[in-house]
N, CA and C of each residue as an Amber inpcrd file, in Angstrom:
protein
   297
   0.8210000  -1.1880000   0.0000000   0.0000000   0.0000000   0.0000000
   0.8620000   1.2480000   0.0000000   1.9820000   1.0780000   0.6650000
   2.4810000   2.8470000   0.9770000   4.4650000   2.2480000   0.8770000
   4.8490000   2.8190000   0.3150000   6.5340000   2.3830000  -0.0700000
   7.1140000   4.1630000   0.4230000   8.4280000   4.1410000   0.8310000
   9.0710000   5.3640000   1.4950000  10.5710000   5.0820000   0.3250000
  10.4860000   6.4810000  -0.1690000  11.5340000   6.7720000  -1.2910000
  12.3140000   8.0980000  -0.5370000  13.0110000   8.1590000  -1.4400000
  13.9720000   9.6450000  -0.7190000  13.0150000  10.9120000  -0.9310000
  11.9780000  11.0980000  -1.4240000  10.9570000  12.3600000  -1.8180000
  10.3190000  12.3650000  -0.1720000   9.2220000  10.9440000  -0.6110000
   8.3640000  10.9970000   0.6630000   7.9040000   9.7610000   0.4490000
   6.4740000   9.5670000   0.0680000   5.7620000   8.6280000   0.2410000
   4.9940000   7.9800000  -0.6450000   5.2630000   6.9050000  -1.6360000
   3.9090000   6.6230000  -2.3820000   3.0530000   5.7550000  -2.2420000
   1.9970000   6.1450000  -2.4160000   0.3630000   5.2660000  -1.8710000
  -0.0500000   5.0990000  -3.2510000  -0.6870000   3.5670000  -2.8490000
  -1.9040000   3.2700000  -4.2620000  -2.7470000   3.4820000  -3.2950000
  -4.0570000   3.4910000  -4.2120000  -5.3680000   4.1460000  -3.4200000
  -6.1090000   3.9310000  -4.6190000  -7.8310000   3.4200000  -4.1960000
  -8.4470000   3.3060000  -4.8640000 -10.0400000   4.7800000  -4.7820000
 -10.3220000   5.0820000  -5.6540000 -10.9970000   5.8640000  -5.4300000
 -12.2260000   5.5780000  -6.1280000 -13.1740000   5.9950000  -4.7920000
 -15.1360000   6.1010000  -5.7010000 -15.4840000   7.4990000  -5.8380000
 -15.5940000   7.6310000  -6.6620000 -16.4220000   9.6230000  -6.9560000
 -17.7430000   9.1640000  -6.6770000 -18.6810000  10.1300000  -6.5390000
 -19.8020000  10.1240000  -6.5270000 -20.2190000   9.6040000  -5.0050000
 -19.4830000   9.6350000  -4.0610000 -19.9030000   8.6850000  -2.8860000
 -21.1750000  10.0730000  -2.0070000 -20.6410000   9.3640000  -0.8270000
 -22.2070000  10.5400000   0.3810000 -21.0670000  11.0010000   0.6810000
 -19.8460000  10.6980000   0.9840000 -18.9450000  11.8670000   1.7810000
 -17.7350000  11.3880000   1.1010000 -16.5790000  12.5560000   1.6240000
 -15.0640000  12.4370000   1.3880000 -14.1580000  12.0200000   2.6490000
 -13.9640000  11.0840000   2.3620000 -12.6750000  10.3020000   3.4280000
 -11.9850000   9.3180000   3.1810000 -11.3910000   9.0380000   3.9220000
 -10.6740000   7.4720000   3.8470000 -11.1890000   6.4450000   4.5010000
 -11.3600000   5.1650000   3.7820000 -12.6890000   4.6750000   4.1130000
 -12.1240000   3.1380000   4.6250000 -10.7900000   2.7700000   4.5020000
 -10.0350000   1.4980000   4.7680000  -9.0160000   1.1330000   3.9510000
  -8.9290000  -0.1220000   4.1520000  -7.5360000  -0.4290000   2.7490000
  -8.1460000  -1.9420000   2.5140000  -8.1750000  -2.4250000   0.7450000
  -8.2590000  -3.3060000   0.3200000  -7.5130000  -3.9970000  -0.7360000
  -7.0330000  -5.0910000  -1.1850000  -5.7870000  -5.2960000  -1.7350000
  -5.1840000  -4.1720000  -2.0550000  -4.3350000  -4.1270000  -1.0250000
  -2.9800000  -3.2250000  -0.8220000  -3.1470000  -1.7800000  -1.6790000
  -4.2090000  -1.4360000  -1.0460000  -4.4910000   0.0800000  -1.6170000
  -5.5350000   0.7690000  -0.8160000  -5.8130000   2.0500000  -0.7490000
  -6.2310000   2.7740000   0.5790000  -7.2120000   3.3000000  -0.1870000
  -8.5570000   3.0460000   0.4820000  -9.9920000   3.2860000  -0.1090000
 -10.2040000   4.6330000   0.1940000 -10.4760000   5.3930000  -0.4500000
 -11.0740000   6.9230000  -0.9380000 -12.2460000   7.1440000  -1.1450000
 -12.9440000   7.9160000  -0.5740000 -14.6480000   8.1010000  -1.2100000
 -14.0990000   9.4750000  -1.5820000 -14.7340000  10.2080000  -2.3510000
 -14.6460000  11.4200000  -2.7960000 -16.6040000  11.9740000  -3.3730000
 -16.8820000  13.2250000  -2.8310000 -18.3110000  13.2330000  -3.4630000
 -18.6780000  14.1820000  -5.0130000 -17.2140000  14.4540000  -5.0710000
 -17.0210000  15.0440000  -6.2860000 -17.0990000  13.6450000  -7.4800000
 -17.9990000  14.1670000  -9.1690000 -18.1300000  13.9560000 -10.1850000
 -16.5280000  13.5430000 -10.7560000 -16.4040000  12.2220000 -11.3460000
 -15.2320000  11.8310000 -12.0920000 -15.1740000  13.0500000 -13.3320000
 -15.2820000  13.7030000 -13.4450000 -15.1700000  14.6890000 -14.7610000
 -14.6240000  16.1520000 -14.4250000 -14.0540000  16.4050000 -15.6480000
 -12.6660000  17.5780000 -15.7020000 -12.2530000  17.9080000 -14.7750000
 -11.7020000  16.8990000 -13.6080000 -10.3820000  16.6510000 -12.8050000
 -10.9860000  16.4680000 -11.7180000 -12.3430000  16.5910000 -11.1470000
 -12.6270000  17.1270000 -10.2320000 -12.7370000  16.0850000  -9.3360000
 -12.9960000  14.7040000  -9.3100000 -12.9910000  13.5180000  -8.2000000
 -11.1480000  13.8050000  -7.9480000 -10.0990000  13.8230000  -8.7870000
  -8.9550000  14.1760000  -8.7460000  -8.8450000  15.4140000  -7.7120000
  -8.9040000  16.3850000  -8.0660000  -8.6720000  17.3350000  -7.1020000
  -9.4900000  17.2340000  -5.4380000 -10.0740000  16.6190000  -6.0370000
 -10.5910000  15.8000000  -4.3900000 -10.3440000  15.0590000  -3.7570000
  -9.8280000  14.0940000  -4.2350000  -8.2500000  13.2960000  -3.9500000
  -7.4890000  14.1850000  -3.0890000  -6.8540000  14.7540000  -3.8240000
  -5.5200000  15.6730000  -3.5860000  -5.5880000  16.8190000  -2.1080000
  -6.9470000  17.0640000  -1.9350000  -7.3800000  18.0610000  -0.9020000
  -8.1630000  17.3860000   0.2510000  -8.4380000  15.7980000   0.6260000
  -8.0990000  15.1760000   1.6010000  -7.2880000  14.5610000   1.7800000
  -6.1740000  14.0860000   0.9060000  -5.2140000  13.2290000   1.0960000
  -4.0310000  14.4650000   1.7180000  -4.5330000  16.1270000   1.5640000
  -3.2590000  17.0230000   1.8490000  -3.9690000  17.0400000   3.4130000
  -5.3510000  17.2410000   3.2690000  -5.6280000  17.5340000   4.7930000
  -5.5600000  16.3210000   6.0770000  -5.7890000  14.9840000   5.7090000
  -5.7550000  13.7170000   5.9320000  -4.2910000  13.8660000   7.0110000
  -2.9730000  14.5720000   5.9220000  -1.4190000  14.2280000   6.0430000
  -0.7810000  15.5240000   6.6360000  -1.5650000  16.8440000   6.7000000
  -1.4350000  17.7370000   6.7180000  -0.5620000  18.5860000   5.8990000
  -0.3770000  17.9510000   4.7340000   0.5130000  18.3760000   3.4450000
  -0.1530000  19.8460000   2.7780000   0.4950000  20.7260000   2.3550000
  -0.0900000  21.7540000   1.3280000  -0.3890000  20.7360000   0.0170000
  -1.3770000  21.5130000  -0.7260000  -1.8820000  20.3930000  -2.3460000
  -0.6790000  20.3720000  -2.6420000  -0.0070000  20.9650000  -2.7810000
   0.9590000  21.4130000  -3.8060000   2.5990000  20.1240000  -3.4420000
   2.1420000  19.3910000  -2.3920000   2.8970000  18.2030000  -1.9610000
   2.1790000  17.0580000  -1.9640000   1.2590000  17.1190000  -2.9110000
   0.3170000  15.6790000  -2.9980000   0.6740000  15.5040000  -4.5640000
   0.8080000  14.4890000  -5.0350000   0.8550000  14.3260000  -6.7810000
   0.2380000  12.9910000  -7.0400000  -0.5790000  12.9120000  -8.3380000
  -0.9120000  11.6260000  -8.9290000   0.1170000  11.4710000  -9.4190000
   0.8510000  10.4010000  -9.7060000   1.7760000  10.0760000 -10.6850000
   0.9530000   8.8110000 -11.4250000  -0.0210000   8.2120000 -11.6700000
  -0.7980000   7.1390000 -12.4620000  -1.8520000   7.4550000 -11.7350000
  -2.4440000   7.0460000 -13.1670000  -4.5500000   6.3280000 -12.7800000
  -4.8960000   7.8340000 -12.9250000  -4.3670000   8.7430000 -13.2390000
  -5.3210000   9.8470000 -13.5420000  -6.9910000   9.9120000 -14.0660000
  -7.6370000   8.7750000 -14.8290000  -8.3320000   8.7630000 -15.3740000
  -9.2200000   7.7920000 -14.5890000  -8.0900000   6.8450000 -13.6530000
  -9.1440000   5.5970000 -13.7410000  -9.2200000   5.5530000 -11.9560000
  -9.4750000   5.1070000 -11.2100000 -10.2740000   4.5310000 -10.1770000
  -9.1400000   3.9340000  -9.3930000  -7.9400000   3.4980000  -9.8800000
  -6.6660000   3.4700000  -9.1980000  -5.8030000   4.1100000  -9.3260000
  -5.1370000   4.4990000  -8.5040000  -4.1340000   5.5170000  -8.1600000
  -2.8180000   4.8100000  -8.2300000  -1.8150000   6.0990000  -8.7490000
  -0.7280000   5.9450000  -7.2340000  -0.2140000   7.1930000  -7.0380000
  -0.3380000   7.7530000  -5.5070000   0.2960000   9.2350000  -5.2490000
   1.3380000   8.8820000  -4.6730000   1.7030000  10.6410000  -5.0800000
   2.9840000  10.6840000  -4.0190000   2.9600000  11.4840000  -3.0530000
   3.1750000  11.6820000  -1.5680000   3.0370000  12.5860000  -0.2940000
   4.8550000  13.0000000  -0.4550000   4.8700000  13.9380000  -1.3550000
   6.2780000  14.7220000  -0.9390000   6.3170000  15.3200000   0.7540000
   7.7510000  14.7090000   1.3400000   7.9100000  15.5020000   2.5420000
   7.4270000  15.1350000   4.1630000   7.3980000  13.6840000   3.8310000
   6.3470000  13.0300000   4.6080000   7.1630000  11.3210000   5.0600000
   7.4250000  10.7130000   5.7650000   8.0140000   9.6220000   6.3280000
   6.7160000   8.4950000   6.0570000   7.3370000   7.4240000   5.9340000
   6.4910000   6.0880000   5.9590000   5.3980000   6.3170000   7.6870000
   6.1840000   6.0050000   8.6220000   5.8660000   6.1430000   9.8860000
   4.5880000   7.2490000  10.3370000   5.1400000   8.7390000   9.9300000
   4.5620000   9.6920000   9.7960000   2.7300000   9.1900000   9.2100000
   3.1530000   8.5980000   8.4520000   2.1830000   8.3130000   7.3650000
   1.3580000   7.4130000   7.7390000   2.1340000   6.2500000   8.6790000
   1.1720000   5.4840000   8.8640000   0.1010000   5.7410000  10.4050000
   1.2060000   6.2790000  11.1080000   0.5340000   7.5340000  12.2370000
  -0.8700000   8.2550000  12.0220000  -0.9380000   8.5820000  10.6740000
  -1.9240000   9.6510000  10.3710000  -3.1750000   8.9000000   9.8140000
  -2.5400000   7.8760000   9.1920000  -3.6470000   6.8530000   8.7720000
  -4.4680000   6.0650000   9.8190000  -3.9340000   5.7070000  11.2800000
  -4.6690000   5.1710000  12.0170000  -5.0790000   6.5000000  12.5990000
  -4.5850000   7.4100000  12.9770000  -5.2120000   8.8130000  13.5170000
  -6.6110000   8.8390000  12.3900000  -6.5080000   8.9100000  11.6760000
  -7.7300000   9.2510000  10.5560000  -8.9340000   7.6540000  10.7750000
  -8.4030000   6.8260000  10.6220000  -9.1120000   5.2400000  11.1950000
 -10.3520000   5.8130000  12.5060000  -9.4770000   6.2440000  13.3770000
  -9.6840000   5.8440000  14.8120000 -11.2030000   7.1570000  14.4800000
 -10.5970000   7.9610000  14.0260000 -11.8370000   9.3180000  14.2090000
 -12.8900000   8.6630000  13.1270000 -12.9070000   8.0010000  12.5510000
 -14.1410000   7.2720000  11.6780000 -15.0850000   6.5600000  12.0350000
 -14.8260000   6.1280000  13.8680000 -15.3400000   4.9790000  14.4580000
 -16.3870000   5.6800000  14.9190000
C-alpha cells in the first residue's frame, strides 16, 4: 500500500467519486480506499483526492501528486515531505476518528 523513497511517500489508493462523503474509508488489496463526493469529470474527483489526502497528512496540495490512474479509479500518489511512519501515524489517527 504505501513504499518510502527519498521524496516521501507513495500510496496506491483506490478511489469512488460520486460517494455521500469524502474520506478514507479502509484499505483493500494493498491500496487505501477513498470516497470522494465530487463527479469523475474535468479533474474534479482528482482534485478531491488531492485536498483530503493534503488535509488527511497535513501536506499543502501542492505536496500531494498523482503520478498514475489519472483517469481511472486506481491511483498511485505521491506525499512529498512526509516519512512512511509519519504516514502510517496519520492513517490510524484518521481510522480511529471514523469509528
Amino acid at each position: 500500500m504505501l513504499r518510502e523513497d527519498e521524496a516521501g511517500v507513495v500510496l496506491r489508493i483506490r478511489v469512488k467519486p460520486r460517494a455521500r462523503r469524502t474520506a478514507i474509508v479502509g484499505v483493500r488489496n494493498d491500496s487505501l480506499l477513498v470516497e470522494v463526493t465530487a463527479p469523475p469529470e474535468r479533474n474534479k474527483a482528482n482534485d478531491a483526492v488531492i485536498a483530503l489526502l493534503a488535509d488527511v497528512f497535513d501536506l499543502p496540495k501542492s505536496k500531494v501528486e498523482i503520478l498514475s490512474g489519472q483517469s481511472f479509479r486506481e491511483k498511485v500518489v505521491r506525499l512529498y515531505g512526509i516519512s512512511a511512519s509519519q504516514c502510517r501515524e496519520r492513517l490510524n489517527a484518521e481510522r480511529r476518528s471514523l469509528r
